[in-house]
Jmol script that loads the backbone (N, CA, C; Angstrom):
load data "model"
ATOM      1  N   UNK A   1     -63.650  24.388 -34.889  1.00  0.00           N
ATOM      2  CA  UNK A   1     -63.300  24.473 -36.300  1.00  0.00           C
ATOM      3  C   UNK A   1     -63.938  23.305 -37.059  1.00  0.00           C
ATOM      4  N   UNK A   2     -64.929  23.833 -38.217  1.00  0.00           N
ATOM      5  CA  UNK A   2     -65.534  22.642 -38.781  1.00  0.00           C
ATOM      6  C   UNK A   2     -64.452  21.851 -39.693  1.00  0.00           C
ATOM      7  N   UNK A   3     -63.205  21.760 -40.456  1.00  0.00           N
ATOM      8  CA  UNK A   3     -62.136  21.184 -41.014  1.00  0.00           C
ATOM      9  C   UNK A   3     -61.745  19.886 -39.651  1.00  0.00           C
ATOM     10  N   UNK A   4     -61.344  20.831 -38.387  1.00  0.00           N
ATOM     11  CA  UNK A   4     -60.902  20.105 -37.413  1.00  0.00           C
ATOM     12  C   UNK A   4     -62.098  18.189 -36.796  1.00  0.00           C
ATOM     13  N   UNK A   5     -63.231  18.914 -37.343  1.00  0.00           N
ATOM     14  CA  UNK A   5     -64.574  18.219 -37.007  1.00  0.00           C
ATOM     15  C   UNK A   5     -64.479  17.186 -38.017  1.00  0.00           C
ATOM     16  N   UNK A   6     -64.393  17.215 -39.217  1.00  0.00           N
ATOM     17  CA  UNK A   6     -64.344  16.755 -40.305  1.00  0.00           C
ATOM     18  C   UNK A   6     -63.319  15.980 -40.292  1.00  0.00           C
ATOM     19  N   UNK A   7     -62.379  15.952 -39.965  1.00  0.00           N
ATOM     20  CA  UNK A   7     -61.088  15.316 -39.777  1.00  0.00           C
ATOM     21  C   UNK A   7     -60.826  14.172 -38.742  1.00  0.00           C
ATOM     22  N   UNK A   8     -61.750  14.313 -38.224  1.00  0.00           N
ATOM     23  CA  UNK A   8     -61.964  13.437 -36.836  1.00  0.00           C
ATOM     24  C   UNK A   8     -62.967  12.055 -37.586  1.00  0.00           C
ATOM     25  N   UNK A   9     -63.946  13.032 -38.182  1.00  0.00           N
ATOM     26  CA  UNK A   9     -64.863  11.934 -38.261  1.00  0.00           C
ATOM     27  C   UNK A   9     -64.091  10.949 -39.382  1.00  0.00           C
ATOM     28  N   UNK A  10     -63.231  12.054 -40.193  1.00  0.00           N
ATOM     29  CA  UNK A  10     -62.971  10.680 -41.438  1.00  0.00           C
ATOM     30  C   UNK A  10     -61.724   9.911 -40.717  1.00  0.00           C
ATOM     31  N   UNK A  11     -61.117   9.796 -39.555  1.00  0.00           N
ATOM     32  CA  UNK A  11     -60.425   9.205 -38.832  1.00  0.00           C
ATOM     33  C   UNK A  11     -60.877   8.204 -38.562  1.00  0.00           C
ATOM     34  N   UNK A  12     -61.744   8.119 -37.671  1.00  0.00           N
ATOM     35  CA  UNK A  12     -63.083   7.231 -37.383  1.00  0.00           C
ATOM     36  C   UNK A  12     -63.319   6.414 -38.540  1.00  0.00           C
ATOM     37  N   UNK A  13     -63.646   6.615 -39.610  1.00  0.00           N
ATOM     38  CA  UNK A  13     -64.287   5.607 -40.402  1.00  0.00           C
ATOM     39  C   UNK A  13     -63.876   4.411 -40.821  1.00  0.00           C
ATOM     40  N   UNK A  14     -64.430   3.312 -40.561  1.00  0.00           N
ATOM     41  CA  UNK A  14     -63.818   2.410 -40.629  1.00  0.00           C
ATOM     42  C   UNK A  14     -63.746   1.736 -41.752  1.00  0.00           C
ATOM     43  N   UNK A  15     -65.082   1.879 -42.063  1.00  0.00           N
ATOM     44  CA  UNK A  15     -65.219   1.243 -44.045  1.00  0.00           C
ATOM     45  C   UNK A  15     -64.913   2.568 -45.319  1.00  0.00           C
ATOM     46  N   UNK A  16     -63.761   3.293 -45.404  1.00  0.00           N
ATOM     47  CA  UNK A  16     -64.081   4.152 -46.491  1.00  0.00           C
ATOM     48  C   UNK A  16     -64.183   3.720 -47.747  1.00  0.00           C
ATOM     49  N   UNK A  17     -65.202   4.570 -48.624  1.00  0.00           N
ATOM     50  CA  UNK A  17     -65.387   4.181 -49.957  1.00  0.00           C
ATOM     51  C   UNK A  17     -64.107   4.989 -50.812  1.00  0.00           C
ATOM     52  N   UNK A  18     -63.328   3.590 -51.301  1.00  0.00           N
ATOM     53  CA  UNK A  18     -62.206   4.282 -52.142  1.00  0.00           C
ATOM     54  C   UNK A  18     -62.285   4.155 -53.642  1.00  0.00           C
ATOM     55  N   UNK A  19     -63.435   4.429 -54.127  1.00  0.00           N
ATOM     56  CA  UNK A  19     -63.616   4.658 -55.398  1.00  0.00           C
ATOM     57  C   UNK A  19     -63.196   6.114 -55.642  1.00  0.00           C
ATOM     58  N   UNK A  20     -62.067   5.887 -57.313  1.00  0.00           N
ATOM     59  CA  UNK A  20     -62.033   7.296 -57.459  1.00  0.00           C
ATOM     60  C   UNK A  20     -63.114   7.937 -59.446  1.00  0.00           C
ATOM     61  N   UNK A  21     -63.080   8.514 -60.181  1.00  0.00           N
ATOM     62  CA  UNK A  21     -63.289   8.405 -60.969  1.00  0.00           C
ATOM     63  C   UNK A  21     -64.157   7.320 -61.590  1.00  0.00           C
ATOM     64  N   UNK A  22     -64.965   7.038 -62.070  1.00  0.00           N
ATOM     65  CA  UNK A  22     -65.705   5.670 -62.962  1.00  0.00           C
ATOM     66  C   UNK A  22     -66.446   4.960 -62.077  1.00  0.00           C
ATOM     67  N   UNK A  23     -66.301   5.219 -61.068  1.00  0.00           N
ATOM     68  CA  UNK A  23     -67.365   4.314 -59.801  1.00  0.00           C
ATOM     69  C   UNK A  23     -67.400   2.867 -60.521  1.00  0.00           C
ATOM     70  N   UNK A  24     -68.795   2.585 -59.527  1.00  0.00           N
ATOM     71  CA  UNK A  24     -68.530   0.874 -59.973  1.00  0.00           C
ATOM     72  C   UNK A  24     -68.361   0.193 -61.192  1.00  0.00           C
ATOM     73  N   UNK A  25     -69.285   0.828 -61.991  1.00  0.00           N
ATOM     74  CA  UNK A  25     -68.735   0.905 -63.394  1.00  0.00           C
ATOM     75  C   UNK A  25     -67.590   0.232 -63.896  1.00  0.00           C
ATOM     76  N   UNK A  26     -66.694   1.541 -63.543  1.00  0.00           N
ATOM     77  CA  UNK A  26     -64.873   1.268 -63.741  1.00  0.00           C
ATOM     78  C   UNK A  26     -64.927  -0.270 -63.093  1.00  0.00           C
ATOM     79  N   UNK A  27     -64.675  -0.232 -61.627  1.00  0.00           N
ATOM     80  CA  UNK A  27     -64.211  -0.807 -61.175  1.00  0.00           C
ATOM     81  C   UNK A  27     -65.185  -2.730 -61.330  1.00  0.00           C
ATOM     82  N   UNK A  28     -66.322  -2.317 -61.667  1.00  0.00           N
ATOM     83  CA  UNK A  28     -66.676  -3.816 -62.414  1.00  0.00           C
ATOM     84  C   UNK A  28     -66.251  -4.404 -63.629  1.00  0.00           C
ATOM     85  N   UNK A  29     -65.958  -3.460 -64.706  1.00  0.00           N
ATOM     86  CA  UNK A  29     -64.969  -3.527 -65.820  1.00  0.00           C
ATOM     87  C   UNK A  29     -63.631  -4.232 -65.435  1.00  0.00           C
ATOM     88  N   UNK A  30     -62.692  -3.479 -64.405  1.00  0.00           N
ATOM     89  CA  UNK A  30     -61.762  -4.277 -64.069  1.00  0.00           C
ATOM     90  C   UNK A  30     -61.327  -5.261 -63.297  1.00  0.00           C
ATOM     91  N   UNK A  31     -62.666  -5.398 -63.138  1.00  0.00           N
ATOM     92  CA  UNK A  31     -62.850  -6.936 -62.558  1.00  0.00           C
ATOM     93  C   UNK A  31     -63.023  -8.111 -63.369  1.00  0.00           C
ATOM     94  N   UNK A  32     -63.843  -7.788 -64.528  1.00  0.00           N
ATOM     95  CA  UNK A  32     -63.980  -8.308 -65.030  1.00  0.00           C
ATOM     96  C   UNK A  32     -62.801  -9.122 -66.069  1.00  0.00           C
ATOM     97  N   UNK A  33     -61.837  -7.916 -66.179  1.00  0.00           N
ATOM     98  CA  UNK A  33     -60.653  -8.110 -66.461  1.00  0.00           C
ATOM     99  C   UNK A  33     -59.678  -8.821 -66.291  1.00  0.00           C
ATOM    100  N   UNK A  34     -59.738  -8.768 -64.901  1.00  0.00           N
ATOM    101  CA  UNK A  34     -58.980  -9.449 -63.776  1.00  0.00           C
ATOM    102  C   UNK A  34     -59.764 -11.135 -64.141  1.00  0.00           C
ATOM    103  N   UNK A  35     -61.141 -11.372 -64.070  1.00  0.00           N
ATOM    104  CA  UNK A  35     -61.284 -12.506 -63.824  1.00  0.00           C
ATOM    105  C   UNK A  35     -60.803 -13.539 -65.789  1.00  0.00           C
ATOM    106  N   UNK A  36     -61.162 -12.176 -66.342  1.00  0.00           N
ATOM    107  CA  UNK A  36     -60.934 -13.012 -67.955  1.00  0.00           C
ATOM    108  C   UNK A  36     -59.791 -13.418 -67.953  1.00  0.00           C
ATOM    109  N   UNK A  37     -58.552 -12.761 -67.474  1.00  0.00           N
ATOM    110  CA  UNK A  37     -57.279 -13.067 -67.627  1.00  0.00           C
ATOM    111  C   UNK A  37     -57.046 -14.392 -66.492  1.00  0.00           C
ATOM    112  N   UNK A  38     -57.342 -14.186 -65.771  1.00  0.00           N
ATOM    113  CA  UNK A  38     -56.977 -15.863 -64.361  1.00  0.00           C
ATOM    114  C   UNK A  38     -57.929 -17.021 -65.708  1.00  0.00           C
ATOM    115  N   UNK A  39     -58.860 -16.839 -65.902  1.00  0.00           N
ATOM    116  CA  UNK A  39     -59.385 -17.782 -66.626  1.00  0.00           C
ATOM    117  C   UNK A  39     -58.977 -18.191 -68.139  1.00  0.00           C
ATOM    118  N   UNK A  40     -58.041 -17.188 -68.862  1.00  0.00           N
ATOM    119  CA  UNK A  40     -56.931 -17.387 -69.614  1.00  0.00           C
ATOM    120  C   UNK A  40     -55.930 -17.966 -69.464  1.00  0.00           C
ATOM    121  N   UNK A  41     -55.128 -17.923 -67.958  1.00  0.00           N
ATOM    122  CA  UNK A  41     -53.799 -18.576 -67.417  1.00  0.00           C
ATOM    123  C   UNK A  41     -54.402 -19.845 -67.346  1.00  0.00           C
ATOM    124  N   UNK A  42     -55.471 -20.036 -66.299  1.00  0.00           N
ATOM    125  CA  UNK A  42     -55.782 -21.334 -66.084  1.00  0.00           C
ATOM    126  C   UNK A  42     -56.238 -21.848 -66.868  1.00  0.00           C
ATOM    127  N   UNK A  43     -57.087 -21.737 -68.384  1.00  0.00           N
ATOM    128  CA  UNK A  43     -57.689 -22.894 -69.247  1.00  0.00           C
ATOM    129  C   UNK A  43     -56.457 -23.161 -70.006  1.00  0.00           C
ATOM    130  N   UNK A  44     -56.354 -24.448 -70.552  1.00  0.00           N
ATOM    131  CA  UNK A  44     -55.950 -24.976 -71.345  1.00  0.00           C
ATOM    132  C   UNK A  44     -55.626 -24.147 -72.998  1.00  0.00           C
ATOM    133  N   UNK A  45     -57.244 -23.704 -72.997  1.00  0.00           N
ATOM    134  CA  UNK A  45     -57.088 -23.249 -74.246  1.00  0.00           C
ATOM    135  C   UNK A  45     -57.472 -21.839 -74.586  1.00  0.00           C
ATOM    136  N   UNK A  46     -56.995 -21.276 -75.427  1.00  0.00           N
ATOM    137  CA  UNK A  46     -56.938 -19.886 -75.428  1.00  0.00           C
ATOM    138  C   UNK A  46     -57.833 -19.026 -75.555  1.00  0.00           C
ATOM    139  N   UNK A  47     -59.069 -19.437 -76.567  1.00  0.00           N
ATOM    140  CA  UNK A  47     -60.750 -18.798 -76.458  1.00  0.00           C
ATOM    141  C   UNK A  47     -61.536 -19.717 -75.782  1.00  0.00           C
ATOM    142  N   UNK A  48     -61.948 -18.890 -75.000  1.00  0.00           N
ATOM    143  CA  UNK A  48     -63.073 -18.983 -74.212  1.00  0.00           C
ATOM    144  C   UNK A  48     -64.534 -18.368 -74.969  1.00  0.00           C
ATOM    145  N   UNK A  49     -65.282 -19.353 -75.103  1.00  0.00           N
ATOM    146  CA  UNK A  49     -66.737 -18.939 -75.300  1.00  0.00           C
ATOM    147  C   UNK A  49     -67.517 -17.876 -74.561  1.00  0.00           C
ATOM    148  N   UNK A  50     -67.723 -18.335 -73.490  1.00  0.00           N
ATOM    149  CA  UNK A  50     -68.245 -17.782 -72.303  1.00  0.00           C
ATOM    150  C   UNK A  50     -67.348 -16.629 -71.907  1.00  0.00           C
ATOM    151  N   UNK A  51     -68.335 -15.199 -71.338  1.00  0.00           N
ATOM    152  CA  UNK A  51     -67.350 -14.594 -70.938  1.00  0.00           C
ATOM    153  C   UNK A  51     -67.645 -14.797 -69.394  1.00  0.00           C
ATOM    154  N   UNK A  52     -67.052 -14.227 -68.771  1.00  0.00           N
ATOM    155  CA  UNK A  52     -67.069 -14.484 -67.249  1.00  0.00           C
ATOM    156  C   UNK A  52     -67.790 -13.835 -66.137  1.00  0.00           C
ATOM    157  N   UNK A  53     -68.657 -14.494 -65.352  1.00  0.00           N
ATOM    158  CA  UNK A  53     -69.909 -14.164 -64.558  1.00  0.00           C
ATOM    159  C   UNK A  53     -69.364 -12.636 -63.947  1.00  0.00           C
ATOM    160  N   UNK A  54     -70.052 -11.481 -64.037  1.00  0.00           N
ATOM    161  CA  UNK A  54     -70.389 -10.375 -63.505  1.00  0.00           C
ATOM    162  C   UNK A  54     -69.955 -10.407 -61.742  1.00  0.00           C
ATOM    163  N   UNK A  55     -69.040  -9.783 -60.951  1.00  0.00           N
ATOM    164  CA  UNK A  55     -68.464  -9.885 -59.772  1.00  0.00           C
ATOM    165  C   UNK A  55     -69.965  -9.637 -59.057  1.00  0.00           C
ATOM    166  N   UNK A  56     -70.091 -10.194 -57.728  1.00  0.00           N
ATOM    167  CA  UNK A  56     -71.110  -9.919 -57.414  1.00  0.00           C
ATOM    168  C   UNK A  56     -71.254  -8.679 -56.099  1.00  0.00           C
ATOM    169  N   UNK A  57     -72.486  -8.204 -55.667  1.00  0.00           N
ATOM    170  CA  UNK A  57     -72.172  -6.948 -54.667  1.00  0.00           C
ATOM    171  C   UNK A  57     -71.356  -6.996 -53.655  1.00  0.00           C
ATOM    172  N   UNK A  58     -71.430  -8.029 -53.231  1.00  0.00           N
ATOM    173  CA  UNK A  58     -70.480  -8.154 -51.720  1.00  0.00           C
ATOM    174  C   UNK A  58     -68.956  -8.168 -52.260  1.00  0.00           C
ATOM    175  N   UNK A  59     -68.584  -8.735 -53.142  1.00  0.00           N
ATOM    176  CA  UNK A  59     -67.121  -8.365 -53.900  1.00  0.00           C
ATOM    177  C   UNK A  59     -66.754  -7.064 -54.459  1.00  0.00           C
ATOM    178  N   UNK A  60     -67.864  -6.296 -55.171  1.00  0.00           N
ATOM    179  CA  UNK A  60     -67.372  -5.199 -55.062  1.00  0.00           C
ATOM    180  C   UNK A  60     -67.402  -4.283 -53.625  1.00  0.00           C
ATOM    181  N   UNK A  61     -68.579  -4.545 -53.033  1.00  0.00           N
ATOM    182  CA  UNK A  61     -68.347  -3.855 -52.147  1.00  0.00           C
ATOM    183  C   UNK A  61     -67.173  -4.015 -51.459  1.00  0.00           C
ATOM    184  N   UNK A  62     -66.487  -4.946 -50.532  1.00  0.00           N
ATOM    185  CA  UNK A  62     -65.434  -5.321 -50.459  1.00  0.00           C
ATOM    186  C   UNK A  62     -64.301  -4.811 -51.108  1.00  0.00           C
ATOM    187  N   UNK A  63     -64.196  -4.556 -52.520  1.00  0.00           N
ATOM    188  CA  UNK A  63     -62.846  -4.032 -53.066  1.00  0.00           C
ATOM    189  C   UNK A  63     -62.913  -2.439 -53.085  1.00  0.00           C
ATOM    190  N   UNK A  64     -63.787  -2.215 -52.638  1.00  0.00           N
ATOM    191  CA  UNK A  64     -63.980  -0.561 -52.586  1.00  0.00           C
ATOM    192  C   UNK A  64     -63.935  -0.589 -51.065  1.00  0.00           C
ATOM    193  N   UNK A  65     -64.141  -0.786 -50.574  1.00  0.00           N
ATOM    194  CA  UNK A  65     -63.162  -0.579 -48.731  1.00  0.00           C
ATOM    195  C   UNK A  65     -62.677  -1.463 -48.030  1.00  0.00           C
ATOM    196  N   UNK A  66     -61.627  -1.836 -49.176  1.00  0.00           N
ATOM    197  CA  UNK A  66     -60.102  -2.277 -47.994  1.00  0.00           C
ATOM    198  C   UNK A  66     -59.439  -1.340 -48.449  1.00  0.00           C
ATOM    199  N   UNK A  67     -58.273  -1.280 -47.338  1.00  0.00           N
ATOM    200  CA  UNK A  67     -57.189  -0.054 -47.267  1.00  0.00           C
ATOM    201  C   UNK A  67     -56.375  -0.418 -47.855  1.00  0.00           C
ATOM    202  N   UNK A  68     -55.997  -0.027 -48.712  1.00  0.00           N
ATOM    203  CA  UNK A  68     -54.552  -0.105 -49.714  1.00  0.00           C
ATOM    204  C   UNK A  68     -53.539   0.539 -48.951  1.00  0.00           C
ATOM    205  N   UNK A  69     -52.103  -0.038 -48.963  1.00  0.00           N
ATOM    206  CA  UNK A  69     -51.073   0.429 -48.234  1.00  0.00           C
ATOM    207  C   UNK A  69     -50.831   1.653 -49.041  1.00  0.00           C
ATOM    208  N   UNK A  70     -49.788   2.445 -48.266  1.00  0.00           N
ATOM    209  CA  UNK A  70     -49.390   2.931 -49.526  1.00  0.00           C
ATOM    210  C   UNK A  70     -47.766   2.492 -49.983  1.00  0.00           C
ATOM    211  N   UNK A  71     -47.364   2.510 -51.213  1.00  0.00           N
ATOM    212  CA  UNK A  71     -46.669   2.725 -51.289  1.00  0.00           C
ATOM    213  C   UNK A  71     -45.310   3.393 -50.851  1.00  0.00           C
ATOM    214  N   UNK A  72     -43.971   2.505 -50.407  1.00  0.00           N
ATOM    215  CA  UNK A  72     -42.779   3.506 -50.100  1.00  0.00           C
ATOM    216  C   UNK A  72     -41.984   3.665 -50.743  1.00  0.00           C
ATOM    217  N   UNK A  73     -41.308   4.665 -50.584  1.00  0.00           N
ATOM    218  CA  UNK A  73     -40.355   4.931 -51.463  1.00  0.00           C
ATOM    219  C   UNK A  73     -38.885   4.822 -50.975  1.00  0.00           C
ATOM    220  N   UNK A  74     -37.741   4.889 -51.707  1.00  0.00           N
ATOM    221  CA  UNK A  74     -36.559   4.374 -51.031  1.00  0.00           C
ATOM    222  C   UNK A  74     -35.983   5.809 -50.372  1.00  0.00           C
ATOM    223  N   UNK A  75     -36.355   7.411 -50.752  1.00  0.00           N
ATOM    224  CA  UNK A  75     -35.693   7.633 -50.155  1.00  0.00           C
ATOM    225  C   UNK A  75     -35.618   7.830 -48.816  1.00  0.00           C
ATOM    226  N   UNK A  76     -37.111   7.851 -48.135  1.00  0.00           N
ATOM    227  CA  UNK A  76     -37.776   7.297 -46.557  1.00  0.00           C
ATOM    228  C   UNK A  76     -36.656   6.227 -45.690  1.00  0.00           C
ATOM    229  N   UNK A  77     -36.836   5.326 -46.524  1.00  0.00           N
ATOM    230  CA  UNK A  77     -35.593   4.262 -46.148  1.00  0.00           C
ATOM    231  C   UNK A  77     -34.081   4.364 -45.637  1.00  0.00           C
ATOM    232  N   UNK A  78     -33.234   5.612 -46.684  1.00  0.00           N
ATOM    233  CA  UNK A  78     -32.194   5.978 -46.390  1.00  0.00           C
ATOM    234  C   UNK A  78     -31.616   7.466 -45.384  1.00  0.00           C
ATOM    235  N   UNK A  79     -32.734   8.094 -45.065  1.00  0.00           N
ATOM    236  CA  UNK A  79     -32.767   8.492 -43.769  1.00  0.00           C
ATOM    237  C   UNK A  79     -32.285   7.832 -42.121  1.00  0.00           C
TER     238      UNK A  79
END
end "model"
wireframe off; spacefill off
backbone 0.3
color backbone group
């Protein structure tokens, strides 16, 4: 069964790409996000000139295959 075949291999994989929608794109945008705001908490002062250096490939690559847990829910728990 080719499903059964298919299922195996994405078992196996060890690096999956978990981009969904917007590809790197998106996900360099919200990086970028991520880094404007840490650099908001941490300066002193509230505008920043500079905006903040572009994440580089090995970071995105990296945030596009680690495994995100998933989420539980409580009623799993009370079983």
């Amino acid at each position: 069964s080719l499903w059964k075949k298919a299922q195996d291999i994405q078992a196996h994989n060890v690096t999956p790409h978990l981009l969904s929608r917007g590809g790197y794109r998106k996900l360099e945008q919200t990086m970028m996000i991520e880094k404007e705001k840490t650099r908001y908490v941490s300066s002193s002062y509230a505008l920043s000139l500079d905006p903040p250096s572009p994440p580089s490939c090995h970071e995105k690559w990296k945030q596009t295959r680690c495994r995100r847990l998933p989420k539980r829910g409580g009623r799993s728990d009370a079983m």
